[in-house]
C-alpha positions as CSV (number, residue, x, y, z in Angstrom):
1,X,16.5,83.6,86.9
2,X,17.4,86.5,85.1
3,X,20.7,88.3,85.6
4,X,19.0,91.8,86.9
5,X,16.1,90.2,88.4
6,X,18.5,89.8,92.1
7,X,19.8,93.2,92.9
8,X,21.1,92.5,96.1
9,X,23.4,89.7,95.2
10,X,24.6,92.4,92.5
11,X,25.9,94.8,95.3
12,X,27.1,92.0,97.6
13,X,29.4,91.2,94.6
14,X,30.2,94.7,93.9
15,X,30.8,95.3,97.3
16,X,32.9,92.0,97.6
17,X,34.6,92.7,94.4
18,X,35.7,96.1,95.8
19,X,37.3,95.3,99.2
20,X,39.3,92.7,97.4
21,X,40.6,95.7,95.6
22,X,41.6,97.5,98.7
23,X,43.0,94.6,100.3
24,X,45.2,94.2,96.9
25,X,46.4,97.8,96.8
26,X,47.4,97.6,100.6
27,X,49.2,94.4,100.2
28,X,50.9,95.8,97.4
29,X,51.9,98.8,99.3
30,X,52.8,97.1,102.3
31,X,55.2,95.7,100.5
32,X,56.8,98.5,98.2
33,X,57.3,100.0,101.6
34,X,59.1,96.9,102.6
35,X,61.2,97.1,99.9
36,X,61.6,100.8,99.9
37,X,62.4,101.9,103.3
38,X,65.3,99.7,104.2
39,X,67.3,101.2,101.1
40,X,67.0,104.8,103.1
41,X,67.3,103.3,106.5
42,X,70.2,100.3,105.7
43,X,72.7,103.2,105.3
44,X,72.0,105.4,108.1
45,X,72.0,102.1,110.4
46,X,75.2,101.2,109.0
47,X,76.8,103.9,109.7
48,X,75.2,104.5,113.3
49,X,76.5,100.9,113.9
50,X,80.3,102.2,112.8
51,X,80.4,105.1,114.7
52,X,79.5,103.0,117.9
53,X,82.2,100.4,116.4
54,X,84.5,103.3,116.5
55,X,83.4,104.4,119.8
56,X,83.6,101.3,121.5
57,X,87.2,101.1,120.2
58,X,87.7,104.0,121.7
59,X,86.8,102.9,125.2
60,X,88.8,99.8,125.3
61,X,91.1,98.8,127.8
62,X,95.1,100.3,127.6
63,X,95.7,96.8,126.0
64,X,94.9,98.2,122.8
65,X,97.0,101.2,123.0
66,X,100.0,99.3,123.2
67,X,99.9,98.5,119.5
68,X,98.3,101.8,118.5
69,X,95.2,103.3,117.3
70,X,93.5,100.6,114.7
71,X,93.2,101.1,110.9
72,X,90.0,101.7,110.0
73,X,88.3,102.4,106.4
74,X,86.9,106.1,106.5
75,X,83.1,106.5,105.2
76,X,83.5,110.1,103.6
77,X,86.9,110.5,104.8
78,X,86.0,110.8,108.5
79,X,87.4,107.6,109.5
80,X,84.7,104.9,110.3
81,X,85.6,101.4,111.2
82,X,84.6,99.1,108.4
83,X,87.4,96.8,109.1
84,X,90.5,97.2,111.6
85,X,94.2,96.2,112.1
86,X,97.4,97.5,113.4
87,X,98.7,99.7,110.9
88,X,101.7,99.9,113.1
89,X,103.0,96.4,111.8
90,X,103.7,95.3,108.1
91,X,106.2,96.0,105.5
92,X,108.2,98.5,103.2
93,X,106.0,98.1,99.7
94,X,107.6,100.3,96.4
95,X,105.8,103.6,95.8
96,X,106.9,104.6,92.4
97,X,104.8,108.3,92.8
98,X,106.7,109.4,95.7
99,X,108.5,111.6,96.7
100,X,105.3,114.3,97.2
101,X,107.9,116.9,98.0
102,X,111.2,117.6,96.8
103,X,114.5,119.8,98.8
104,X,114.0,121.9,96.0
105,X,110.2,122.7,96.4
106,X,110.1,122.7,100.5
107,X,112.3,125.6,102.2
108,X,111.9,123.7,105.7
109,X,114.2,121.1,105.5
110,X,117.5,121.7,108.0
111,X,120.9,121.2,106.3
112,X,121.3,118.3,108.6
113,X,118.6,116.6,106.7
114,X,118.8,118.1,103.3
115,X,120.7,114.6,101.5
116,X,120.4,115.8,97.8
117,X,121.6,118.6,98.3
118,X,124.5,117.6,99.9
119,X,125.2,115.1,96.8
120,X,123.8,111.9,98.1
121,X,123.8,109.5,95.1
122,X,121.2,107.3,95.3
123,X,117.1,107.8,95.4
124,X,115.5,104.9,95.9
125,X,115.3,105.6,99.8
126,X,112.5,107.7,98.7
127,X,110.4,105.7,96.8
128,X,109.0,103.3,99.7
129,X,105.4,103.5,101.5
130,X,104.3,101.8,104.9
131,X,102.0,98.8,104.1
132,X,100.2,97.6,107.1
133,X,100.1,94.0,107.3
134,X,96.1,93.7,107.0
135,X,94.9,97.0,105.5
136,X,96.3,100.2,103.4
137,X,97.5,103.4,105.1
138,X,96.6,106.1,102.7
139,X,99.4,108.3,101.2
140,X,99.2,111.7,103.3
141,X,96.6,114.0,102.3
142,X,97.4,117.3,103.1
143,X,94.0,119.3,102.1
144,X,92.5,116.5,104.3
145,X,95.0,117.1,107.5
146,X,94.6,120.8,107.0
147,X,90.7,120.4,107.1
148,X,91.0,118.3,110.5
149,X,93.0,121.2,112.3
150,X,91.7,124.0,111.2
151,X,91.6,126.6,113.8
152,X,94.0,124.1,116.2
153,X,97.5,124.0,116.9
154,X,100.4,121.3,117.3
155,X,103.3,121.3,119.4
156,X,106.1,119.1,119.1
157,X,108.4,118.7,122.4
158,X,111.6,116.8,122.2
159,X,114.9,116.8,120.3
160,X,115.9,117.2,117.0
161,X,114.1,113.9,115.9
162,X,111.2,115.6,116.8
163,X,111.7,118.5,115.0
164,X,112.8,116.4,112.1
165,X,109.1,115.8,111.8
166,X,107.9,118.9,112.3
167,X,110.1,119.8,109.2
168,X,108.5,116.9,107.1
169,X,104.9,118.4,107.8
170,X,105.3,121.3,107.1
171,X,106.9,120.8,103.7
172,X,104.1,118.0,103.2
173,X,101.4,120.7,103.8
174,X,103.3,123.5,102.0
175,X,102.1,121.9,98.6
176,X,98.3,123.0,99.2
177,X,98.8,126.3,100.8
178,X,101.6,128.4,102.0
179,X,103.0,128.9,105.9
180,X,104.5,131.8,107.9
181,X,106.6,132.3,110.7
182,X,105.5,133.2,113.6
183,X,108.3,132.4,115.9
184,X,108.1,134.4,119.2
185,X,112.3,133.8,119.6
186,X,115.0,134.2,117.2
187,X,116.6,130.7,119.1
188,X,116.1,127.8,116.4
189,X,114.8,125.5,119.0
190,X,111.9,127.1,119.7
191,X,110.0,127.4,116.5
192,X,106.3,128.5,115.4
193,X,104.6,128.6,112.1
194,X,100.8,129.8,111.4
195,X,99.2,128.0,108.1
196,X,97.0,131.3,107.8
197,X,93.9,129.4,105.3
198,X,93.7,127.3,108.3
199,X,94.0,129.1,111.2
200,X,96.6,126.2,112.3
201,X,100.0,126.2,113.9
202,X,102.9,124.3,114.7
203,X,105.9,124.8,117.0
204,X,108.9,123.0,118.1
205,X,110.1,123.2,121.6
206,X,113.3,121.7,122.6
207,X,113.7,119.8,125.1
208,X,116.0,116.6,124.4
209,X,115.9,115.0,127.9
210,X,112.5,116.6,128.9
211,X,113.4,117.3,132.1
212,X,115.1,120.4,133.7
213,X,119.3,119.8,132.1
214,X,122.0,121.2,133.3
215,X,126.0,120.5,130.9
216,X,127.8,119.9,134.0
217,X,130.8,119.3,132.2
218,X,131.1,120.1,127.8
219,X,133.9,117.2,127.6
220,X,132.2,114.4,129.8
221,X,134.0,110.9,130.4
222,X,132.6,110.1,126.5
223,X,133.6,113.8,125.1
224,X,130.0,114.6,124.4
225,X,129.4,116.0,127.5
226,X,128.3,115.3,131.4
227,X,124.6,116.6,131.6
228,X,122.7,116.9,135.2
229,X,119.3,115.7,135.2
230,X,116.8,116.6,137.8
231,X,114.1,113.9,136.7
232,X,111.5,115.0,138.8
233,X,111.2,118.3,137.4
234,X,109.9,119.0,133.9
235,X,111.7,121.4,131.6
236,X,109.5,125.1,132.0
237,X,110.6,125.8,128.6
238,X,107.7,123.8,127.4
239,X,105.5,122.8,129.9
240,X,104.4,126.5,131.2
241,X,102.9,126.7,126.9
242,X,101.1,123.5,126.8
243,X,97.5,124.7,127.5
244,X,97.5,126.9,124.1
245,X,98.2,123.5,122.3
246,X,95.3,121.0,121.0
247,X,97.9,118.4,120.3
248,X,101.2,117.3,121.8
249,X,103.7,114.7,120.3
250,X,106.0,114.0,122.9
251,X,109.6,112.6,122.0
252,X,113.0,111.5,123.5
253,X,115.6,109.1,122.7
254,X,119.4,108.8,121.6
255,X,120.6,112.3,124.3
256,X,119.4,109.8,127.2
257,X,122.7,107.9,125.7
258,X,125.1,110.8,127.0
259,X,126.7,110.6,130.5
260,X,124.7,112.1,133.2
261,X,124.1,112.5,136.9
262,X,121.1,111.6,138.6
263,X,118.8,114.2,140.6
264,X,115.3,114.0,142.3
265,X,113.9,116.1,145.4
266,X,117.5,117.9,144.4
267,X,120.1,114.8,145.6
268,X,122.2,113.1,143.9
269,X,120.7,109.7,143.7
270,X,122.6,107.9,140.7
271,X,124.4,108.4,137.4
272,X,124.6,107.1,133.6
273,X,128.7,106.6,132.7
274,X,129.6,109.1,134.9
275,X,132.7,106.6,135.8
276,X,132.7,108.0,139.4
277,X,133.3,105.3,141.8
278,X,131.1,107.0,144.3
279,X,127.7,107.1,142.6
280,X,125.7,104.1,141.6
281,X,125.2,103.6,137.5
282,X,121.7,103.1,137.3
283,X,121.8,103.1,133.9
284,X,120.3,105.6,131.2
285,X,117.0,103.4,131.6
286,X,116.5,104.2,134.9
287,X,116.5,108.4,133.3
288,X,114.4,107.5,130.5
289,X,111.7,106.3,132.8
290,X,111.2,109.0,135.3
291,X,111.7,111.4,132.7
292,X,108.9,110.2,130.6
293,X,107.0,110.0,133.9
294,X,107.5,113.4,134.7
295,X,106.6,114.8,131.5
296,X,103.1,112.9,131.4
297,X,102.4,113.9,134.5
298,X,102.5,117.5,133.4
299,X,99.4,116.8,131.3
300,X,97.5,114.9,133.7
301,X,98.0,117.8,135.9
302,X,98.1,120.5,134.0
303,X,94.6,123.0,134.8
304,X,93.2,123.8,131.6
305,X,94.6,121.2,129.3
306,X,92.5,119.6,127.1
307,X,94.2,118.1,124.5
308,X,95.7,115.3,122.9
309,X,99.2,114.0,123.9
310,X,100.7,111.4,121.5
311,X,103.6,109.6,122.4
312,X,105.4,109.3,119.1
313,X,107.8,106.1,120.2
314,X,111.5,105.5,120.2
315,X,113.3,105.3,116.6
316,X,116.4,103.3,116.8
317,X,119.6,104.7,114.8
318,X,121.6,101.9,112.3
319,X,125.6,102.2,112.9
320,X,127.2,99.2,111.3
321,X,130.5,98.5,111.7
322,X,131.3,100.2,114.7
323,X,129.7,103.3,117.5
324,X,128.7,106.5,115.9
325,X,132.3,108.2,117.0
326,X,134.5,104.8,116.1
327,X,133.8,104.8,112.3
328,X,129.8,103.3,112.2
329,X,128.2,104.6,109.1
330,X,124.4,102.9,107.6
331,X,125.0,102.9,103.8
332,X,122.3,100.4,103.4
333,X,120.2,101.7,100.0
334,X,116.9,99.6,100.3
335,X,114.6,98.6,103.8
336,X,114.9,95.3,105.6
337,X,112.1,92.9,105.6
338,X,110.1,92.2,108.8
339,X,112.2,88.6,109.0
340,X,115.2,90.0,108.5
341,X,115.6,91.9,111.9
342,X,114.1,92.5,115.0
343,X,113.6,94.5,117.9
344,X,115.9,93.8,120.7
345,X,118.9,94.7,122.9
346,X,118.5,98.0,123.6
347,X,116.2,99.4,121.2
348,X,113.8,97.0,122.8
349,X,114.3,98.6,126.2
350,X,114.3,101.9,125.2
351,X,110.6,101.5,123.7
352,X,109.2,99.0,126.4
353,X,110.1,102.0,128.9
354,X,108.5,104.4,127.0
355,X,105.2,102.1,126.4
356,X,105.0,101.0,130.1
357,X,104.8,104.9,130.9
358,X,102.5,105.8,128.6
359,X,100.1,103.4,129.5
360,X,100.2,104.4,133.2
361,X,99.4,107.7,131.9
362,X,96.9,106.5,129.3
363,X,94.6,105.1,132.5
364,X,95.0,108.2,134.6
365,X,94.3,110.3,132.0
366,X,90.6,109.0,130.8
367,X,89.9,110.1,134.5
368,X,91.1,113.7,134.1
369,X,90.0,114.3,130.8
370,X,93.4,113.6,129.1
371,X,93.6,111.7,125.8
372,X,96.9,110.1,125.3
373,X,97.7,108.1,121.6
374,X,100.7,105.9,121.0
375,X,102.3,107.1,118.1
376,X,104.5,103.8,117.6
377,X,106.7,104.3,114.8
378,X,109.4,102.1,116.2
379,X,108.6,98.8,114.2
380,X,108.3,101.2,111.0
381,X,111.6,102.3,111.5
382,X,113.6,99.1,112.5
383,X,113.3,98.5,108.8
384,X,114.8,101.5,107.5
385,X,118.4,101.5,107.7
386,X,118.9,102.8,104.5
387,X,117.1,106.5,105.2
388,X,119.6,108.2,107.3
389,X,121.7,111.2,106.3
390,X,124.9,109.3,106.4
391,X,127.8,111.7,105.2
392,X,125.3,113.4,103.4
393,X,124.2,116.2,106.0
394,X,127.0,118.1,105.4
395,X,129.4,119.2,103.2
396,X,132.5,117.2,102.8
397,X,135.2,117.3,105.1
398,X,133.4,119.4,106.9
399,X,134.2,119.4,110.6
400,X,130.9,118.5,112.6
401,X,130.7,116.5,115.9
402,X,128.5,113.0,114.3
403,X,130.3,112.7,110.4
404,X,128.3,109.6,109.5
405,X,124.5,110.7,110.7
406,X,122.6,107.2,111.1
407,X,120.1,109.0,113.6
408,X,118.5,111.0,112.0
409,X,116.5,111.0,108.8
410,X,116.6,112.2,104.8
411,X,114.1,115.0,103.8
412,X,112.0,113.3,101.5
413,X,112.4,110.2,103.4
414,X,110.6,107.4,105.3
415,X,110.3,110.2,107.8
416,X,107.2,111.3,106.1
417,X,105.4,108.1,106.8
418,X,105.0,109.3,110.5
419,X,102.3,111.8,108.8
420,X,100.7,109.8,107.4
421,X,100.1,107.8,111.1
422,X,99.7,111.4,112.3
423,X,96.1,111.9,110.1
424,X,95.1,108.3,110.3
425,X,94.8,108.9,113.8
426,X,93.4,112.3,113.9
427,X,90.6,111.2,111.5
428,X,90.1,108.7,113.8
429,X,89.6,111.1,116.8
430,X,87.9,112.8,114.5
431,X,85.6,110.0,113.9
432,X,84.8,109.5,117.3
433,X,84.1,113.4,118.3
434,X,81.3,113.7,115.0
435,X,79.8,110.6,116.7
436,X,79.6,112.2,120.1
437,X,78.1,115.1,118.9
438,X,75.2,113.3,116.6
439,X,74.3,111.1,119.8
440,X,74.0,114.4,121.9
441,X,72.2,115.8,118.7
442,X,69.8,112.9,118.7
443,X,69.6,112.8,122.5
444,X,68.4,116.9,122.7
């Protein structure tokens, strides 16, 4: 048979011949596509799976708040969980690039703080970062921090370790832009500045024992005064300017070591060292406690507030060789290790107190609305003996109530690492609001 004497068989074969073609070219396809569409969609399904990691987080139980907000790798810089640990715990590491500030380039720094200038010797107090035991902190990143509050406001309510802070943010931020002061008193305790390329400010409001004080008596069985607390009634000089503030660090410590009597529903229910035979010594713990309860019940009750309360926690002083007034100094020049002390005794106390209040806030809080965030610098600063003033917050010989300062800390100093907590756990928040917002986006 000749080849063109079948013309059917000729078009079955074309015909044949052509849908094997198609079925080649949508196999092929098929599979490009395969290939193609998981590179686009991989990322945006990672992600989506780290913001629910980060929301979850945020959810957990108040177990998880004891030890802090978790470190988390950022994705952008807006804090997504890739990985997590407690970046509360770990060790002093050597950072040869800091100090990031100088006493000479930052204007903010009290006297009391200023160490250089009043001739301390020795630098290598400065030259330390906080590395958490299982991930990095990052170094403070003040164009970042400034991006994360802009248009917010940050009040800091406590004493002058509080403030202390306050001082070290400001000069950390004062490299990238420049800071005004808007202070609505001429009274140094009560202190406001406006960041105006931000729209961001930050006050101080003093407030050592956070309750309404009264000096009962300037000499006092210890000759640093007899103070009246009334621990069921928060201090008005803060708490009636709370709902203008988007974040709160709340702070108290080393005044709650002074001699006081005791007040609630206005008796006289107990004392601290008052050395009067005829009131009960409940102890300075027992004033610690209701105070901090008082003052987070101000939030959780407070109409309008909507912020974010951080409880930065208790950091202990380091006199050696005797009380503050009996000739204890710190002239350590270098951290401890994590095995070479520990938290006990009293600084122990002092923080469990704190951390057993703030979690009984934390809980009724996420029913009102409230976000609470442990702030828990006190393992940090266990460590750092070596970063108080010492006799270098003041001139010499000068005459000035503590001589040896082992409370509070040098301007650059290890201070500064509070910050850089402060925008790991904003980016964080930060984290969490952006995914909010893209599930309600996707949701509409």
């Amino acid at each position: 048979m000749k080849a063109n004497s079948c013309p059917e068989l000729q078009n079955g074969s074309r015909t044949s011949l052509q849908n094997t073609s198609r079925i080649v070219l949508l196999l092929t396809a098929t599979l490009l596509l395969l290939t193609i569409i998981p590179l686009y969609l991989f990322p945006l399904l990672a992600t989506s799976l780290a913001w629910r990691s980060l929301s979850d987080s945020s959810s957990s139980s108040s177990s998880s708040s004891s030890s802090g907000d978790m470190a988390r790798d950022s994705i952008a810089g807006l804090g997504v969980a890739q990985h997590s640990c407690d970046i509360f715990r770990g060790e002093w590491v050597p950072n040869p690039n800091a100090p990031y500030y100088t006493n000479e380039s930052c204007w903010a720094i009290h006297d009391h703080q200023n160490c250089m200038m009043f001739g301390r010797p020795d630098t290598g107090f400065m030259k330390w970062r906080w590395k958490p035991t299982h991930c990095e902190l990052p170094v403070f990143n003040p164009a970042q921090f400034l991006e994360l509050v802009r248009g917010k406001s940050l009040a800091f309510v406590g004493d002058s370790v509080g403030r202390n802070q306050m001082q070290s943010l400001i000069c950390l931020l004062h490299r990238v832009t420049y800071v005004v002061d808007a202070s609505l008193t001429q009274d140094e305790k009560f202190r406001r500045y406006h960041f105006p390329t931000h729209n961001f400010t930050v006050a101080s409001f003093w407030s050592p024992f956070l309750v309404r004080a009264h000096e009962a008596d300037p000499n006092g069985p210890t000759h640093t005064g007899l103070f009246n607390l009334y621990l069921d009634e928060p201090d008005t000089n803060w708490t009636t300017k709370m709902t203008e503030f988007d974040y709160v660090i709340v702070s108290a410590g080393h005044w709650f070591f002074r001699p006081a009597m005791f007040f609630e529903g206005g008796q006289l229910v107990g004392c601290h060292y008052c050395l009067d035979p005829n009131v009960t010594d409940l102890t300075m713990y027992y004033s610690y406690r209701r105070a901090f309860r008082a003052a987070f019940r101000v939030f959780n009750s407070l109409e309008g507030f909507r912020g974010t309360v951080f409880l930065r926690t208790y950091a202990p002083s380091h006199f050696e060789n005797g009380e503050w007034d009996k000739g204890g100094n710190c002239v350590r020049q270098q951290p401890f290790r994590s095995d070479e002390t520990r938290l006990d005794g009293i600084n122990l106390e002092m923080y469990m107190t704190q951390v057993e209040e703030f979690r009984e806030a934390e809980m009724e809080g996420r029913e009102k609305g409230v976000r609470f965030r442990l702030l828990d610098t006190t393992d940090a600063m266990l460590l750092r003996p070596d970063g108080h003033p010492s006799r270098y917050g003041h001139r010499p010989h000068e005459n000035v109530t503590m001589y040896n300062d082992c409370v509070h800390w040098c301007l650059p100093g290890p201070i500064d690492t509070w910050n850089d907590f402060l925008l790991h756990m904003l980016k964080n928040d930060g984290g969490r609001a952006r995914s909010r917002n893209a599930r309600k986006s996707t949701i509409k």
